[in-house]
SEMAR-614846 format. One record per residue: residue number from 1; x, y, z of N, C-alpha, C, O in turn; residue in one letter; chain. Coordinates in steps of 0.001 Angstrom, whole numbers, plus 500000, padded with zeros to 6 digits. Layout:
% SEMAR-614846
{vexmar NUM; {X; Y; Z}; {X; Y; Z}; {X; Y; Z}; {X; Y; Z}; a; A},
...
***
This chain:
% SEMAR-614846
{vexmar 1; {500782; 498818; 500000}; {500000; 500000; 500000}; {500829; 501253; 500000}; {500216; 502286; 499731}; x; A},
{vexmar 2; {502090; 501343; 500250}; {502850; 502190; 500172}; {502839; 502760; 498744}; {502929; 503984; 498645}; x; A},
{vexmar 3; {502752; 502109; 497760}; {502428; 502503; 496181}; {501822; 503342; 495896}; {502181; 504284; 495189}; x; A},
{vexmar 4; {500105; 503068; 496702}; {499463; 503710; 496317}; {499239; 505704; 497020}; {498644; 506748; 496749}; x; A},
{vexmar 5; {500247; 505090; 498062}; {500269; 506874; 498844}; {501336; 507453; 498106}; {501316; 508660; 497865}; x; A},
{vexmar 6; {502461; 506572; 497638}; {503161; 507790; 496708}; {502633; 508279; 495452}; {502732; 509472; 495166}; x; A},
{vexmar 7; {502132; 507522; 494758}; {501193; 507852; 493440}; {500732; 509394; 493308}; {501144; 510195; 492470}; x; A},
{vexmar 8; {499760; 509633; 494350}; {499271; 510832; 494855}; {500547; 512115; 494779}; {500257; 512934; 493907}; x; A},
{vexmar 9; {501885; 512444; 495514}; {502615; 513259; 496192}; {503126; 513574; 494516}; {503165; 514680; 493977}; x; A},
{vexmar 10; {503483; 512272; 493918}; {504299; 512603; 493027}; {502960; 513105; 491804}; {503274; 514097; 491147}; x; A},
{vexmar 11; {501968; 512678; 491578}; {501185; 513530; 490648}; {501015; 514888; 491259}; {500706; 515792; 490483}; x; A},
{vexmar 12; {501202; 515233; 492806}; {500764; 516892; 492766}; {502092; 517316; 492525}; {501976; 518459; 492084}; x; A},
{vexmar 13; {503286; 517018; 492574}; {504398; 517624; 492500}; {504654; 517921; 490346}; {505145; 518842; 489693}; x; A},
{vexmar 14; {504170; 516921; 490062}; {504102; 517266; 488896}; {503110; 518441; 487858}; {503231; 519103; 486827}; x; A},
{vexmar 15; {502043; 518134; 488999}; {501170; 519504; 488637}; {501969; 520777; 488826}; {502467; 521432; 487910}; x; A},
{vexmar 16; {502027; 521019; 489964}; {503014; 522518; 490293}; {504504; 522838; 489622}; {505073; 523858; 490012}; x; A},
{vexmar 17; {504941; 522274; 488951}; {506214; 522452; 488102}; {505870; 522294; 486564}; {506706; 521695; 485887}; x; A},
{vexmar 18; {504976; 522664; 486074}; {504422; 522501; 484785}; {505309; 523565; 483731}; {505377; 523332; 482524}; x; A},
{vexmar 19; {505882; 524598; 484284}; {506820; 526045; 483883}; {505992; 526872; 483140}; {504859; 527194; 483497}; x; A},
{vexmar 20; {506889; 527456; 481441}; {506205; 528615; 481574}; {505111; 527726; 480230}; {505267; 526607; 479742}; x; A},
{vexmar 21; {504008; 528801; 479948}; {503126; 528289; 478758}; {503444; 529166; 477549}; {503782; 530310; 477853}; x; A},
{vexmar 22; {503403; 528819; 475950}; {503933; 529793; 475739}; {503618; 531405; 475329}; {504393; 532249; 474880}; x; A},
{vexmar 23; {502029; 531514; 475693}; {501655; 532777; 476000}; {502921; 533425; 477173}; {503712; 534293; 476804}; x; A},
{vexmar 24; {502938; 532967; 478299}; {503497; 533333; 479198}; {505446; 533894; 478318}; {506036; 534973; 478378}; x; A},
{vexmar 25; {505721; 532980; 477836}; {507321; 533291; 476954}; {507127; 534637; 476402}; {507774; 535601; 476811}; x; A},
{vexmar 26; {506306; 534704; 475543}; {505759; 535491; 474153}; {505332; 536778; 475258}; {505963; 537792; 474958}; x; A},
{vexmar 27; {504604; 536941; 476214}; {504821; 538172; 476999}; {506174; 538559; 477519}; {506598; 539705; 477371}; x; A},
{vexmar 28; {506692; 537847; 477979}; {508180; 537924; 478405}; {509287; 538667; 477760}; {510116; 539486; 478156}; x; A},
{vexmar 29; {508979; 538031; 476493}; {509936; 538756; 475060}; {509571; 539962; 474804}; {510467; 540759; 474526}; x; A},
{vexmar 30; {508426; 540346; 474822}; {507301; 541140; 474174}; {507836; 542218; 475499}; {507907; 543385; 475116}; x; A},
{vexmar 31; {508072; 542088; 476411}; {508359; 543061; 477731}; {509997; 543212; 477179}; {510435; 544252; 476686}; x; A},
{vexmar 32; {510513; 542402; 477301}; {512490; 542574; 476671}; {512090; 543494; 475678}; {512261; 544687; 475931}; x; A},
{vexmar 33; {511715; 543251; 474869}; {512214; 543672; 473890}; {511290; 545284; 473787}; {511664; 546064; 472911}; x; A},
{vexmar 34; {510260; 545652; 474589}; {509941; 547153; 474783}; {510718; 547852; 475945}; {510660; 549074; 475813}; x; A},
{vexmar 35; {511365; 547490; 476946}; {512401; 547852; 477297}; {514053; 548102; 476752}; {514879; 549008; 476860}; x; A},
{vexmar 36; {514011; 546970; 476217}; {515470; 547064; 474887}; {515238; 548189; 474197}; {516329; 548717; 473983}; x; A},
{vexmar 37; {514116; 548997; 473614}; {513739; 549598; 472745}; {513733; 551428; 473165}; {513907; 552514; 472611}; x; A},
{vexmar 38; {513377; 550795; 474649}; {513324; 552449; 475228}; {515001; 552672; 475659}; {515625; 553733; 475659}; x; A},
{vexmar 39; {515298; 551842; 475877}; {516802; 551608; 476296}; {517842; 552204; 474979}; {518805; 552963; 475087}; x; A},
{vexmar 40; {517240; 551536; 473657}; {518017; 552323; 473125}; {517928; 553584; 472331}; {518732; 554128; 471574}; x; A},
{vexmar 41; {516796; 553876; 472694}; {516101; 555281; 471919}; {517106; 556349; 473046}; {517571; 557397; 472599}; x; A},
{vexmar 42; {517329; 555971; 474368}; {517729; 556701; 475937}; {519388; 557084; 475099}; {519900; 558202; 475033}; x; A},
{vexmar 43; {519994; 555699; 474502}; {521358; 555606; 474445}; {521620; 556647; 473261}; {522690; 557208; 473027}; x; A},
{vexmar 44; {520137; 556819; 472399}; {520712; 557340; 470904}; {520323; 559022; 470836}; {520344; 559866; 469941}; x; A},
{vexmar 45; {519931; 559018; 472402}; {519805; 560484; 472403}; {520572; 561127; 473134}; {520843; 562311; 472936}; x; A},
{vexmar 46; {521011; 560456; 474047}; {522283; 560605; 474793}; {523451; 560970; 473699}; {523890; 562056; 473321}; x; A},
{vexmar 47; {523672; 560053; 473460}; {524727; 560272; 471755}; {524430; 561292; 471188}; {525152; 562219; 471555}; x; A},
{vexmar 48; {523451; 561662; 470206}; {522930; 562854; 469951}; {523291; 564185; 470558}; {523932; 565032; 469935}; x; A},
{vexmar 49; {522925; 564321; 471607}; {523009; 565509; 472449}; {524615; 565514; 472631}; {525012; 566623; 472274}; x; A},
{vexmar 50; {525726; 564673; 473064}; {526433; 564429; 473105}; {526874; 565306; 472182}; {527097; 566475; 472497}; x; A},
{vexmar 51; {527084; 564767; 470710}; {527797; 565156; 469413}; {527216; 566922; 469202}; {527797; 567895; 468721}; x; A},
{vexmar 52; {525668; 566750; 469872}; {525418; 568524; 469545}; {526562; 569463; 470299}; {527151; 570314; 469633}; x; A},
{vexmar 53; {526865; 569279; 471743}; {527647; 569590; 473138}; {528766; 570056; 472611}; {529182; 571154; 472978}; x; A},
{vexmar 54; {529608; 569134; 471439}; {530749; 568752; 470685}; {531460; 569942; 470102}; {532453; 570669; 470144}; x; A},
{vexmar 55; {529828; 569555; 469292}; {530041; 570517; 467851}; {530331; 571999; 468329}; {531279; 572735; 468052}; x; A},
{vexmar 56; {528844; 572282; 469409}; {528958; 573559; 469965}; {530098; 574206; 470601}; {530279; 575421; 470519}; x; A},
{vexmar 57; {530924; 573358; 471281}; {532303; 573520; 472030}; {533025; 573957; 470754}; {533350; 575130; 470568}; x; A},
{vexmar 58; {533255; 573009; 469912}; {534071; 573398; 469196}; {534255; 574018; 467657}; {535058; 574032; 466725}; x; A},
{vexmar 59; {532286; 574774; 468245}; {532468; 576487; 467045}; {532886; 577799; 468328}; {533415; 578878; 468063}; x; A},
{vexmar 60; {532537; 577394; 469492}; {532808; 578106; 470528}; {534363; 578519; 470799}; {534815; 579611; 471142}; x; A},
{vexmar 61; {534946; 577449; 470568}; {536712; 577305; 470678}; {537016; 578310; 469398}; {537412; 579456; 469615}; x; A},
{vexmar 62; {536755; 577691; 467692}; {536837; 578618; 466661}; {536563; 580242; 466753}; {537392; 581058; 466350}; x; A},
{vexmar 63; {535512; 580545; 467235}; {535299; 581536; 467274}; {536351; 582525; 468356}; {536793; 583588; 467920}; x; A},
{vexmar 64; {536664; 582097; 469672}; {537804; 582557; 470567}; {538799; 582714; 469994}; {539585; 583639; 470195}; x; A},
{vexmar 65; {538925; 581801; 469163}; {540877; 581698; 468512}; {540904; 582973; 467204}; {541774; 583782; 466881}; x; A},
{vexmar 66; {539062; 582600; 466500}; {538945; 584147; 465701}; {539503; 585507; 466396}; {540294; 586279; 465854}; x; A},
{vexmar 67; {538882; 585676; 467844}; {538662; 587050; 468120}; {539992; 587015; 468819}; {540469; 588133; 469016}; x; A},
{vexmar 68; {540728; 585957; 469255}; {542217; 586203; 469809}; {543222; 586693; 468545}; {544020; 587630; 468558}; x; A},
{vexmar 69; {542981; 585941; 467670}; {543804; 586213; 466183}; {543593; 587737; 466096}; {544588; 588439; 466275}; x; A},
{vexmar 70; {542662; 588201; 465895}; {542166; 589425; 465677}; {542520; 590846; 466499}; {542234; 591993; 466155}; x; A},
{vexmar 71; {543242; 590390; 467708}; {543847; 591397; 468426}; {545161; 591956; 468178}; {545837; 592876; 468637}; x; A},
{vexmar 72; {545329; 590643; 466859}; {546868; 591269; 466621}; {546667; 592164; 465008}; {547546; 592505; 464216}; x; A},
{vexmar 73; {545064; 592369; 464928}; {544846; 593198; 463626}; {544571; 594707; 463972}; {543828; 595136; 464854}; x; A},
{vexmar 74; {545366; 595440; 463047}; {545061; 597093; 462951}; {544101; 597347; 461879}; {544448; 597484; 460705}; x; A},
{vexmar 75; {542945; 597407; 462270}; {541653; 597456; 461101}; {541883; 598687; 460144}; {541284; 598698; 459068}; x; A},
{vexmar 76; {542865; 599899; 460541}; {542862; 600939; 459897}; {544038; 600662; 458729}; {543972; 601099; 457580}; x; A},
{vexmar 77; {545096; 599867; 459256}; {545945; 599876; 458169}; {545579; 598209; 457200}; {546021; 597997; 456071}; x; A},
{vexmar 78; {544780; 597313; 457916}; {544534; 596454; 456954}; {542778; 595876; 457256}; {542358; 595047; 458063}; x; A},
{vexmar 79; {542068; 596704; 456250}; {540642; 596362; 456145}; {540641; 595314; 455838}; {539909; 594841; 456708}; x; A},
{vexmar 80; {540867; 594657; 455336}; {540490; 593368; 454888}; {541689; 592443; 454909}; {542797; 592978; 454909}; x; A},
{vexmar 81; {541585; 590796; 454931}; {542304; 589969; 454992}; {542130; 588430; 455546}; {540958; 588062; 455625}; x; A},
{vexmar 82; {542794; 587802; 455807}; {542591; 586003; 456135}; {543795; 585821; 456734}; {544961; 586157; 456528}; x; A},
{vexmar 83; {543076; 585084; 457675}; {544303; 584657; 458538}; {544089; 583465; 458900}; {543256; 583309; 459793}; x; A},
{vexmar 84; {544932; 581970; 458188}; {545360; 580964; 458198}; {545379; 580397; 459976}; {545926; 581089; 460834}; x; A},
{vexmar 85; {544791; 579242; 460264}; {544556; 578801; 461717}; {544740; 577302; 461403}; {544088; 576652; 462220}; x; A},
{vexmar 86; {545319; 576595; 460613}; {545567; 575448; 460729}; {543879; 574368; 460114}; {543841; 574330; 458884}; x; A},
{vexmar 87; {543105; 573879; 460553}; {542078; 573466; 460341}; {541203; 574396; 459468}; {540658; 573870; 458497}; x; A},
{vexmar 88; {541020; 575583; 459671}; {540198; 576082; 459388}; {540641; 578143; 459061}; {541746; 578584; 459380}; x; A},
{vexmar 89; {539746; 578881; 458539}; {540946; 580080; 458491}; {539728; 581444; 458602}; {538521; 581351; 458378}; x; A},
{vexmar 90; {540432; 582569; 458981}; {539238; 584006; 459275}; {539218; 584480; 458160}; {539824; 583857; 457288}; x; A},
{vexmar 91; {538704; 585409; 457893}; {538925; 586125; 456695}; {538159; 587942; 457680}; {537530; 588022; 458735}; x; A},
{vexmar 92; {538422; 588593; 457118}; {537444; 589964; 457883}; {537987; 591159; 456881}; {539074; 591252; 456311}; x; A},
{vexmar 93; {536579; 592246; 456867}; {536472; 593397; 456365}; {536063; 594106; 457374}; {535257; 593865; 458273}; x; A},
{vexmar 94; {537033; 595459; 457000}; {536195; 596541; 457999}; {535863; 597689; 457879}; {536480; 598351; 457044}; x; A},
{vexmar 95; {534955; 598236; 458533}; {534470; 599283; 458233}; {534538; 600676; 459331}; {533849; 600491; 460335}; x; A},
{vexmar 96; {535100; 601730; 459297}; {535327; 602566; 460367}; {533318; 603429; 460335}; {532550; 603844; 459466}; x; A},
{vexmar 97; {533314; 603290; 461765}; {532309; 603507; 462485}; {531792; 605470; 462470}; {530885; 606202; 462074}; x; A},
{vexmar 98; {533252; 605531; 463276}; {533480; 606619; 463754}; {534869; 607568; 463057}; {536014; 607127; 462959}; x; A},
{vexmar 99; {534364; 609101; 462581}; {535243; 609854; 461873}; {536822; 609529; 462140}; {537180; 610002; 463219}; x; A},
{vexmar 100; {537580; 609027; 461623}; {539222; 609203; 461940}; {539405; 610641; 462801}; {539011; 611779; 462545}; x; A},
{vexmar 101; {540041; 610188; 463737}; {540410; 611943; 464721}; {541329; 611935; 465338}; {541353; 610875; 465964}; x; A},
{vexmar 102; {542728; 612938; 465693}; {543802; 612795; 466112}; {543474; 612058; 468091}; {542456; 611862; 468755}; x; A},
{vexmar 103; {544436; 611941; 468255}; {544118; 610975; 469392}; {544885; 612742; 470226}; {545477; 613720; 469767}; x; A},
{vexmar 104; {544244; 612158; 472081}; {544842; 612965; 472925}; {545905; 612548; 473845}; {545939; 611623; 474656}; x; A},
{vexmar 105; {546915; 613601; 473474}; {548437; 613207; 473983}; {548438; 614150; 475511}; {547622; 615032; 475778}; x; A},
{vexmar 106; {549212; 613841; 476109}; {550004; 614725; 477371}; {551302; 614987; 477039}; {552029; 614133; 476532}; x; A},
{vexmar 107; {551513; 615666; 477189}; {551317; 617435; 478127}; {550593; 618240; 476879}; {549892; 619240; 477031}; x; A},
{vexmar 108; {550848; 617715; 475825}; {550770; 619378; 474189}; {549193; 618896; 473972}; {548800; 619554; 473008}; x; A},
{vexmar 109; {548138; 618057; 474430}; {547021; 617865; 473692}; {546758; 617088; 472412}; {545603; 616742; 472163}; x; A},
{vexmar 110; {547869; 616756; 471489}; {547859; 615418; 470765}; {548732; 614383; 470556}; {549959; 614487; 470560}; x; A},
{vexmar 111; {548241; 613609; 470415}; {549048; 612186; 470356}; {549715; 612204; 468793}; {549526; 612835; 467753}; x; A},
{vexmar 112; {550731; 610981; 469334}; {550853; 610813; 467610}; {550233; 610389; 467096}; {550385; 610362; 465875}; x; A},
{vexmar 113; {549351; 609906; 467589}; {548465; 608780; 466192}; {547219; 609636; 465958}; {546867; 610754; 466334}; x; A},
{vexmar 114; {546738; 608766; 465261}; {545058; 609269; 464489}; {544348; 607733; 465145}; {544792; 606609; 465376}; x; A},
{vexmar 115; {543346; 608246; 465248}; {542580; 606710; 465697}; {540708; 606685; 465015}; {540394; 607535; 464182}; x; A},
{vexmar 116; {539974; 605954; 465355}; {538835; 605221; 464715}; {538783; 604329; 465175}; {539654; 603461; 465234}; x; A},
{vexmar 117; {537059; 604337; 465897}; {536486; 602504; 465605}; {536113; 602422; 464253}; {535807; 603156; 463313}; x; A},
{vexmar 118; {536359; 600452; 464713}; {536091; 600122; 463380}; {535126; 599002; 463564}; {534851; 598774; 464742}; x; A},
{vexmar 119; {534295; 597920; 462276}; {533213; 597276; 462749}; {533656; 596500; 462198}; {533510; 596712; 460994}; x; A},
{vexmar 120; {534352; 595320; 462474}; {534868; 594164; 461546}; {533697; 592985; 461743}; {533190; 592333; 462656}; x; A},
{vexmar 121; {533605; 593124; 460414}; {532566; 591396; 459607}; {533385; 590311; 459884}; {534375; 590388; 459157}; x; A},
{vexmar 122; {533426; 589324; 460612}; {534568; 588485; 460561}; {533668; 587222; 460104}; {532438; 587204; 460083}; x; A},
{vexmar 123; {534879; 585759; 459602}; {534217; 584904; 458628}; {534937; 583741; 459479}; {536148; 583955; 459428}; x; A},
{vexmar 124; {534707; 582810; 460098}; {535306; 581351; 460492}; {535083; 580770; 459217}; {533937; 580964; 458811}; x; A},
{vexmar 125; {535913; 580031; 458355}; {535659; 578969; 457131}; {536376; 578160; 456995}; {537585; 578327; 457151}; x; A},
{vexmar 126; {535738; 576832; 456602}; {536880; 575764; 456963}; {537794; 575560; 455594}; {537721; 576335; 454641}; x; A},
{vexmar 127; {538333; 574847; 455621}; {538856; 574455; 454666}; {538843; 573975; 453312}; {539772; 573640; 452577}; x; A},
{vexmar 128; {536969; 574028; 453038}; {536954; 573419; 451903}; {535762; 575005; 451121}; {534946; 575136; 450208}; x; A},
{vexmar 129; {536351; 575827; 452142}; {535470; 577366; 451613}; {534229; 577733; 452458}; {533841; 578880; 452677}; x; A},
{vexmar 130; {533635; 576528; 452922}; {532409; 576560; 453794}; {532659; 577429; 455012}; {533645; 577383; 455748}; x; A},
{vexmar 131; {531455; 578346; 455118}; {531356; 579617; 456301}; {531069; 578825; 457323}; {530141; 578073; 457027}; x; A},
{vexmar 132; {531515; 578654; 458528}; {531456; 577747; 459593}; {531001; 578658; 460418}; {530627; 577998; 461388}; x; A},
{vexmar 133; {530801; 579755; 460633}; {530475; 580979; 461836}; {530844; 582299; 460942}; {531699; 582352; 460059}; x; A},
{vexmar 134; {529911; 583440; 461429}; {530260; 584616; 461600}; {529984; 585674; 462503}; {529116; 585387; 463328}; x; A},
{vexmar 135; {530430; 586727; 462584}; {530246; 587415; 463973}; {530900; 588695; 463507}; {531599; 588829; 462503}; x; A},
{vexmar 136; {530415; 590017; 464782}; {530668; 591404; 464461}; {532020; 591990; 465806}; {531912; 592090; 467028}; x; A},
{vexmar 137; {533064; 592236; 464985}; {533738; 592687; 466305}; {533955; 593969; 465954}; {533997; 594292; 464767}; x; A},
{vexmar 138; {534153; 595032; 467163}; {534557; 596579; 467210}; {535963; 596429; 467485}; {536302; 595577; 468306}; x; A},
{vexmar 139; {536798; 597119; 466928}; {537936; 597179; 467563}; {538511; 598791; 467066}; {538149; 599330; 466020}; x; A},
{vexmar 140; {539467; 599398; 468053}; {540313; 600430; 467281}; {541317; 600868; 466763}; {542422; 601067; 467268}; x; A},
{vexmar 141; {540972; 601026; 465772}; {542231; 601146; 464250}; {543353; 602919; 464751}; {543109; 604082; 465071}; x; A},
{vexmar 142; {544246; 602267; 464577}; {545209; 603342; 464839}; {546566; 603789; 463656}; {547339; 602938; 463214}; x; A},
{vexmar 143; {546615; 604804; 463404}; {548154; 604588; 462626}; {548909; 605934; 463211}; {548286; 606995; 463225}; x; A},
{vexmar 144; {550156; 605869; 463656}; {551187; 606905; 463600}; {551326; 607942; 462728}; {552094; 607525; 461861}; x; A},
{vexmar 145; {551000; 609097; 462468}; {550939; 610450; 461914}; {552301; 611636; 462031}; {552682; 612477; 461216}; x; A},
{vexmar 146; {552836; 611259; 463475}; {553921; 612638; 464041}; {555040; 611881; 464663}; {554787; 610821; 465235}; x; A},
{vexmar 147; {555946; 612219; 464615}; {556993; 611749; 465046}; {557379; 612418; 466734}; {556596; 613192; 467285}; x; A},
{vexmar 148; {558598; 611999; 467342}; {558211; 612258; 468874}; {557975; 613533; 469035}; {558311; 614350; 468177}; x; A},
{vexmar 149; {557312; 613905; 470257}; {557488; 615737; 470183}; {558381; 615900; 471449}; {558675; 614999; 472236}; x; A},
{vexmar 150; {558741; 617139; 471505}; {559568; 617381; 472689}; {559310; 617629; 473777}; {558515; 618524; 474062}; x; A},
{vexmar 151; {560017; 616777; 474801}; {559503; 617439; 476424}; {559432; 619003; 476783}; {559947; 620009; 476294}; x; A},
{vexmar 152; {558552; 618753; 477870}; {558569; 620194; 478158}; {559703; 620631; 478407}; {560684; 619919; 478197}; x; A},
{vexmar 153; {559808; 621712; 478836}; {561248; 622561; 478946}; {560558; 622386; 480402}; {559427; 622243; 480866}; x; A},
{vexmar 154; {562544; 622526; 481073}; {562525; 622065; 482431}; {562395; 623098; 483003}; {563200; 623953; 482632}; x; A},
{vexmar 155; {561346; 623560; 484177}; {562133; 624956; 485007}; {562275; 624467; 486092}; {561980; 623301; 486352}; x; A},
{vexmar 156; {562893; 625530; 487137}; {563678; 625587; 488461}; {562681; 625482; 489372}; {561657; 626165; 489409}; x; A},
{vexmar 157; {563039; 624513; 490187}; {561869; 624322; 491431}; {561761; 625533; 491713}; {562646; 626383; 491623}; x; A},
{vexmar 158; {560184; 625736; 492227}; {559716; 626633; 493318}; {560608; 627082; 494206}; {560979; 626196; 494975}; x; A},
{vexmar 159; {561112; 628179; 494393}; {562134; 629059; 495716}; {563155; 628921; 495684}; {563905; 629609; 496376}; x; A},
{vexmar 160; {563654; 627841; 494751}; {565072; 627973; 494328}; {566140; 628051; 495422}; {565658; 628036; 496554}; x; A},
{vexmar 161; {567497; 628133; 495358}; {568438; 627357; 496780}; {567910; 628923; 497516}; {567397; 628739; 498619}; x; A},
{vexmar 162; {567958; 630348; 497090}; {567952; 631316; 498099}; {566680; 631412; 498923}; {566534; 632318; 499744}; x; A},
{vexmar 163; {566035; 630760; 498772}; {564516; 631231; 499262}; {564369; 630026; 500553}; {563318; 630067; 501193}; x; A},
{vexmar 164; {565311; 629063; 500899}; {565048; 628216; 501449}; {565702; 629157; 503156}; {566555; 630043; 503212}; x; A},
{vexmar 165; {565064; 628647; 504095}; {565709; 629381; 505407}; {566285; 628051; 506242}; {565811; 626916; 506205}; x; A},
{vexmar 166; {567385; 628492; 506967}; {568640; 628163; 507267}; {568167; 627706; 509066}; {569029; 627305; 509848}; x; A},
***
């Protein structure tokens, strides 16, 4: 009779381990694979934004190295021109703003130079001619006109050696 009591244990044990059905699989996948999906839409915008971050840095960098280049330009003696940067190159025209007018010197009231703002168009372009950026800088144009002038003439201190008391 022992036969017949195991008969029983081992048919319920076989009921309860039956696994999955394959509705049950087919949801399973069906869940993977809409998570896989948001997962990689997450990764490809990440990337995206990424390469935008990039790009932006490095018209941001171009443009600095423009307006650093550009400090070593005198807009009055050269309106126009290009200046070679390795990757990529400036080019700029300019235009004076304000009337050319002698500049103010000490002690006589003028300087040697003549001066003007000026409104330079400037051009970032890469290498294959394409305008990569542009932008407006002021800067002021100067050129030398007079050669040195002379110091004042020296006079004698105030009270001079007789005026001093003993």
């Amino acid at each position: 009779m022992t036969i017949s009591s195991t008969k029983p244990a081992a048919l319920a044990a076989a009921i309860g381990e039956q696994g999955f059905t394959l509705l049950e699989g087919l949801v399973a996948i069906a869940l993977l694979a809409g998570t896989l999906a948001a997962i990689f839409a997450l990764v490809g915008s990440i990337l995206s934004s990424a390469q935008r971050v990039g790009h932006s840095n490095n018209l941001v960098q171009m443009k600095l190295n423009a307006i650093e280049a550009m400090t070593t330009v005198n807009p009055m003696l050269e309106q126009s021109g290009k200046i070679e940067l390795g990757p990529y190159m400036i080019a700029w025209n300019s235009a004076a703003i304000t009337p050319v007018t002698d500049g103010v010197g000490y002690p006589l009231g003028i300087s040697l130079y003549r001066v003007a703002l000026y409104e330079n168009s400037v051009q970032i372009k890469g290498n294959d001619g394409e305008t990569l950026d542009e932008f407006k800088l002021r800067q002021v144009g100067y050129q030398r006109v007079r050669d040195n002038m002379a110091p004042l003439p020296t006079t004698p201190p105030l009270g001079g050696a007789t005026g001093m008391a003993r």
